[in-house]
C-alpha positions in Angstrom: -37.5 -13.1 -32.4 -39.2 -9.5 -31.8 -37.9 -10.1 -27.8 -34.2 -11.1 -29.1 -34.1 -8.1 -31.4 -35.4 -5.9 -28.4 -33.2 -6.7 -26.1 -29.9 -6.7 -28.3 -31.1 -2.8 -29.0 -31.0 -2.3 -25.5 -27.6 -4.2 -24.8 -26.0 -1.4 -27.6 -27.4 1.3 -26.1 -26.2 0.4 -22.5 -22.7 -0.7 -23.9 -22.5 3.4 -26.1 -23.9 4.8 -22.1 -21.3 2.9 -21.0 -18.3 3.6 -23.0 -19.6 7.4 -23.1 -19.1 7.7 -19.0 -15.5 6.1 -19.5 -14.5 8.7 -22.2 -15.9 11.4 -19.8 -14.2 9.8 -16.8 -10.7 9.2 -18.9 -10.6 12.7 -20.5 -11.2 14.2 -16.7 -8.3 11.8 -16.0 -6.1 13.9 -18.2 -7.2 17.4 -18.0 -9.1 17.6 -14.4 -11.4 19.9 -16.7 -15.1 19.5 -16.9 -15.8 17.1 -19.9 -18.2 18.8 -22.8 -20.6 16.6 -25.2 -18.2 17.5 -28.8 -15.2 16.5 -27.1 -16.8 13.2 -26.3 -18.2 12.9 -29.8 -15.1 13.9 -31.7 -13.4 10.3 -30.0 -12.7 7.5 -32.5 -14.5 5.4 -29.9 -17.7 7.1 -29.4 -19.3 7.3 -33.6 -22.6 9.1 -32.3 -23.2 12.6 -32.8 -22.7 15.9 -30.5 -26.6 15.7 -29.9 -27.1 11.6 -28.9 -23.9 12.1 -26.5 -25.9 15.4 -24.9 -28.8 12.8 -24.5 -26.7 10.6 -22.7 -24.7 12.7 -21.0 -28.3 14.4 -19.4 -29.0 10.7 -18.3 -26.0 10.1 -16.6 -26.2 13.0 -14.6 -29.7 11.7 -13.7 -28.7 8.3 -12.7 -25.7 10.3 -10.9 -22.7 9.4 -12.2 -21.7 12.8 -13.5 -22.7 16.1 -12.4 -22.4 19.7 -14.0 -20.6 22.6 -12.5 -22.8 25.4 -14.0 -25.1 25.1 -16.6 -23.0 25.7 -19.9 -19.7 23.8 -18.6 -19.3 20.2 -19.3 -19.5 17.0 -17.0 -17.5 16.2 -14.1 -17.0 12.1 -12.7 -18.8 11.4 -9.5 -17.5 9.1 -7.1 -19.8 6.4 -8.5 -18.3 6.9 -12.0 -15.1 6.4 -11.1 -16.4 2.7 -9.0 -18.1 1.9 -12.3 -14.4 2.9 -14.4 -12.6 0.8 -12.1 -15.4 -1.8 -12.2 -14.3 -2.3 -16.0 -11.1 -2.3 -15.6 -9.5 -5.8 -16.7 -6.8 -6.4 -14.5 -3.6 -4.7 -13.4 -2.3 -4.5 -17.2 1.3 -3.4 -17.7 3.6 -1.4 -17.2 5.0 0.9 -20.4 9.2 -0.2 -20.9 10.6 2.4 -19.4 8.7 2.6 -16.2 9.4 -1.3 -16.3 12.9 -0.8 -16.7 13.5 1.9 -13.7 11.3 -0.9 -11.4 14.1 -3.7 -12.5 17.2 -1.1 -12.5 15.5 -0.2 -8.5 15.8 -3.9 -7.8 18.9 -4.9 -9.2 20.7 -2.6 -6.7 22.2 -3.7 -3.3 20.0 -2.5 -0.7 21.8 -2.9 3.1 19.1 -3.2 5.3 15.2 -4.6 4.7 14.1 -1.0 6.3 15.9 1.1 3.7 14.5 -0.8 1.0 11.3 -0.2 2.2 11.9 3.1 2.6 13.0 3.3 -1.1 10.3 1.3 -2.5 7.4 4.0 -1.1 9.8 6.6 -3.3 9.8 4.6 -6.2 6.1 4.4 -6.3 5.6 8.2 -5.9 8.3 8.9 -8.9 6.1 6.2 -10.9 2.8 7.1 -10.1 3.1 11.1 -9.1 1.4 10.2 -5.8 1.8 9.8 -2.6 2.7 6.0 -1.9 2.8 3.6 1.6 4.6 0.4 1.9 3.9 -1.9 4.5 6.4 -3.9 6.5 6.2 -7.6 6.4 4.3 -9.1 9.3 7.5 -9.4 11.1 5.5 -12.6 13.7 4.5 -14.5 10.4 8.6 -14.9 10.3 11.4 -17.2 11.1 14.5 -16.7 12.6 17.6 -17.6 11.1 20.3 -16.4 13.7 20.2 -15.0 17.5 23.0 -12.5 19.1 23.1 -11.2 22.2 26.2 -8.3 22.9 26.7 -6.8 25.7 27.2 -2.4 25.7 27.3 -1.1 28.9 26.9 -2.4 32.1 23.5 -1.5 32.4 22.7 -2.1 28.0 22.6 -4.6 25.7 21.6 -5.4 22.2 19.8 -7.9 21.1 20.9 -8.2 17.0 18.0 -11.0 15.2 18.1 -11.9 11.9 15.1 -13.3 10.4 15.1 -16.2 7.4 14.1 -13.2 4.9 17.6 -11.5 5.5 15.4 -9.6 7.9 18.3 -8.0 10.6 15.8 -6.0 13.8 18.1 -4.4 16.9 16.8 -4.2 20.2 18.2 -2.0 22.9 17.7 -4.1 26.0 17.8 -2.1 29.3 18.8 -4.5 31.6 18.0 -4.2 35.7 19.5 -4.7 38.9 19.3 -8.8 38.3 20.9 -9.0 35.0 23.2 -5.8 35.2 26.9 -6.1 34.1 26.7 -9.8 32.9 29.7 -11.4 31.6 30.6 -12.1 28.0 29.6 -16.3 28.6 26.6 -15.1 30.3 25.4 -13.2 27.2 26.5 -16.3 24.9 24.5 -18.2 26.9 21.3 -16.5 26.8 22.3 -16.2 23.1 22.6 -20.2 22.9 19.1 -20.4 24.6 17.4 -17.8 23.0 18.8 -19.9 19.6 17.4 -22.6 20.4 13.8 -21.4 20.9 13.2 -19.1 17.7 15.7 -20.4 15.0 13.7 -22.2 12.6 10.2 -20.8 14.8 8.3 -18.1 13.4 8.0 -15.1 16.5 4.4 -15.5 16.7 4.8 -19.1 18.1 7.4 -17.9 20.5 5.3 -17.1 24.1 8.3 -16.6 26.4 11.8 -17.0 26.4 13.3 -20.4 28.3 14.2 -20.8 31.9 17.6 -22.2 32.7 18.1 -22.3 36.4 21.0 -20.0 35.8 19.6 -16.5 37.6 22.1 -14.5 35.7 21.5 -15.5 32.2 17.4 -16.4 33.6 17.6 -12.2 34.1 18.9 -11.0 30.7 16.4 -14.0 29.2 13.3 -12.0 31.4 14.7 -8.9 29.6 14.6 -10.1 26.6 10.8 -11.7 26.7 9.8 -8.2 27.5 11.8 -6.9 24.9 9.6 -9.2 22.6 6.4 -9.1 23.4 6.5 -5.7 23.3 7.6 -6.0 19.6 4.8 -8.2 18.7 2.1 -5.1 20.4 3.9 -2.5 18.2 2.1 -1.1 15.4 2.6 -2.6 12.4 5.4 -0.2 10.8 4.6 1.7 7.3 7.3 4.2 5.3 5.7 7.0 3.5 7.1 8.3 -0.2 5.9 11.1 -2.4 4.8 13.6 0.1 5.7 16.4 -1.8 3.5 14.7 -4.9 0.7 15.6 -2.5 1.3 19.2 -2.6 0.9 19.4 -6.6 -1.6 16.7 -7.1 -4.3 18.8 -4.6 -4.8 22.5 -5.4 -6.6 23.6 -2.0 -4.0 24.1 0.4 -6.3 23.0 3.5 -7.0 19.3 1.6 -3.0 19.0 1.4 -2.9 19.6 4.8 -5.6 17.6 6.0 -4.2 14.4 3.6 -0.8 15.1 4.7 -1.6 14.8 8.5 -3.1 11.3 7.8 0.0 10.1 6.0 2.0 11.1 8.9 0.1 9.1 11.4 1.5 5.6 11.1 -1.8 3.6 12.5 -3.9 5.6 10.3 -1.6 4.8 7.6 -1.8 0.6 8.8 -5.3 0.8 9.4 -6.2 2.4 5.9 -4.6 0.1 3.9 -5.3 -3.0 5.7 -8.9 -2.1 5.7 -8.9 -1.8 2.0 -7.4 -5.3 1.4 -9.3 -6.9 4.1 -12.8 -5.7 2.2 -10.8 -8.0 -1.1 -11.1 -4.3 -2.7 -7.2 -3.0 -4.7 -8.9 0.2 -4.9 -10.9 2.4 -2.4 -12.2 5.7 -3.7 -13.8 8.6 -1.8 -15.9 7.5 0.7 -15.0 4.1 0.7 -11.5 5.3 2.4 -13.4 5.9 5.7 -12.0 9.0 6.6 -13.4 12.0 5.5 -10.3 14.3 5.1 -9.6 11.5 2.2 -13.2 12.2 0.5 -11.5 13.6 -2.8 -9.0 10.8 -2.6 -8.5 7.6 -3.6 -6.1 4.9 -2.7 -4.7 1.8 -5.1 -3.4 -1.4 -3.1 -1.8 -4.5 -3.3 -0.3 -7.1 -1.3 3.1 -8.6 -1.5 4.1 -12.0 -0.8 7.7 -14.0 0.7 8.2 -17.6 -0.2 4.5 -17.6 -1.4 2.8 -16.5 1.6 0.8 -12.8 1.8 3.8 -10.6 4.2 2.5 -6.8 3.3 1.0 -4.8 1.6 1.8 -1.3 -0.9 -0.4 1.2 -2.1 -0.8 4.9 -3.7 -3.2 8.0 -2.6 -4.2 10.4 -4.9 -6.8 12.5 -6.4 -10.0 10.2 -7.2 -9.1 11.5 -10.7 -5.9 9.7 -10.2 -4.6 7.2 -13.5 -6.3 4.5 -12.1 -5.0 2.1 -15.0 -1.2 3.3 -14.6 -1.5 2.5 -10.9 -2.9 -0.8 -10.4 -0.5 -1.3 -12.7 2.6 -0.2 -10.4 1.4 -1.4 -7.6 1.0 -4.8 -8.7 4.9 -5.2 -10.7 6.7 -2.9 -7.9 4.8 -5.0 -5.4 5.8 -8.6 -6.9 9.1 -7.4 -7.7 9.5 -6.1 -4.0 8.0 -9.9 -3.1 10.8 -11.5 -4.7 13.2 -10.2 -3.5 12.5 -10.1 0.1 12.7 -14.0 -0.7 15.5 -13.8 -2.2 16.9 -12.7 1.1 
């Protein structure tokens, strides 16, 4: 009984350290000013007084999850406070009406092209979150192809139009040489008719090379067109940017805007970041845990998307690591399902 009594004591004075450091981390959150004890005791959460939250306070800068700018200022989140704030948080929650409604109004609209949707998605996320915000193309090999053209430009160009079972349309410029130069229109509809044949209904990724016919001026353009692929399939996975200027006022030294802005301009850094993220199974990444050092003050929220049930890409914010981590695992997760859907939807 003693023992029971004992440890219950203990389990309420780890739960009051505990909900203390998320105050401090939440009220940071809001007013990226150092956190003082009587602000943290004056909360209709935290019924101790000014002194027992000092006491705390002191202990969690021992254990060091806060620290103290200078010795009469309040406390200030480490990185390990925010892990432990997003440790507690219990799931993605949702979304306040109005920012639901703007992420329905965004999808009801006609969108022409996959890309510019994309495109328009990374901006939604930065208007929604005030941070910068990367969406992911859909593996384009984990796709199937729906329709194959092949029209001929010049005598020496051609383009290759495909249109993938997701609505997907890609154009490929295809250079042609000596061999397939100049080919006539029923030339072009029958490497068309081939290259049908071999992708409709395939995903890319099972596609090694385009058929032989026999034929040596359709065989050319088909040769062409193999290149034309497999150079696709090598090609960095491609990512669209939003929000950039968000970067500007969420960082207030003007070498960290730079140095975040450079890596959101590199597109494999970009890939590689966020793909890194999901495949540790973490949504968020904060500080250190990014990997790069420029992105030490920053964290970054993610979340994949799926088409017709199966994981395609992946979205995601950066920010400050005293970014609303709530609001934005939030975003991520209804912009990203939303943006699932209809990429099904065709």
């Amino acid at each position: 009984m003693v023992r029971g009594v004992a440890d219950s004591i203990c389990s309420v004075l780890e739960d009051r350290k505990a909900n203390i450091l998320s105050a401090v981390v939440e009220e940071y959150i809001k007013t990226a000013q150092p956190v003082g004890s009587a602000r943290i005791a004056g909360s209709h959460e935290i019924d101790v007084s000014s002194a027992t939250v000092r006491n705390e306070l002191a202990n969690l800068e021992e254990q060091g999850y806060l620290v103290q700018p200078h010795t009469s200022a309040g406390r200030v989140p480490t990185e390990k406070a925010y892990r432990f704030f997003v440790d507690r948080i219990d799931g993605p929650g949702t979304l306040d009406a109005a920012d639901r409604e703007q992420v329905q109004a965004f999808f009801r609209r006609s969108h022409r092209e996959m890309e510019q949707m994309l495109a328009e998605t990374s901006n939604l996320l930065a208007d929604l979150t005030g941070s910068a915000a990367v969406v992911l193309a859909p593996d384009r090999d984990q796709q199937e192809g729906r329709s194959v053209q092949v029209v001929g430009l010049t005598r020496d160009l051609a383009l290759l139009v495909l249109v993938m079972a997701n609505g997907t349309v890609e154009k490929h410029t295809l250079e042609l040489g000596d061999e397939a130069a100049d080919p006539s229109e029923a030339t072009l509809a029958v490497a068309a008719a081939h290259l049908s044949g071999a992708l409709i209904g395939r995903r890319l990724q099972a596609v090694d090379r385009a058929p032989v016919t026999g034929d040596l001026a359709v065989d050319a353009v088909l040769g062409t067109v193999s290149d034309v692929l497999v150079e696709r399939s090598a090609r960095v996975e491609r990512a669209w940017v939003g929000g950039r200027a968000q970067v500007a006022a969420a960082f207030g030294e003007v070498e960290r805007v730079r140095e975040v802005l450079d890596i959101l301009e590199r597109q494999f850094v970009v890939v590689s970041l966020v793909r890194d993220v999901i495949d540790r199974g973490l949504s968020v990444a904060i500080g250190t845990e990014t990997g790069l050092e420029p992105l030490a003050d920053c964290s970054v929220v993610v979340a994949p998307y799926e088409i017709e049930g199966q994981t395609a890409g992946s979205i995601g914010v950066l920010g400050p690591t005293r970014m609303d981590y709530t609001q934005a695992l939030a975003t991520v997760a209804v912009v990203g399902r939303r943006l699932g859907d209809r990429l099904t939807e065709g």
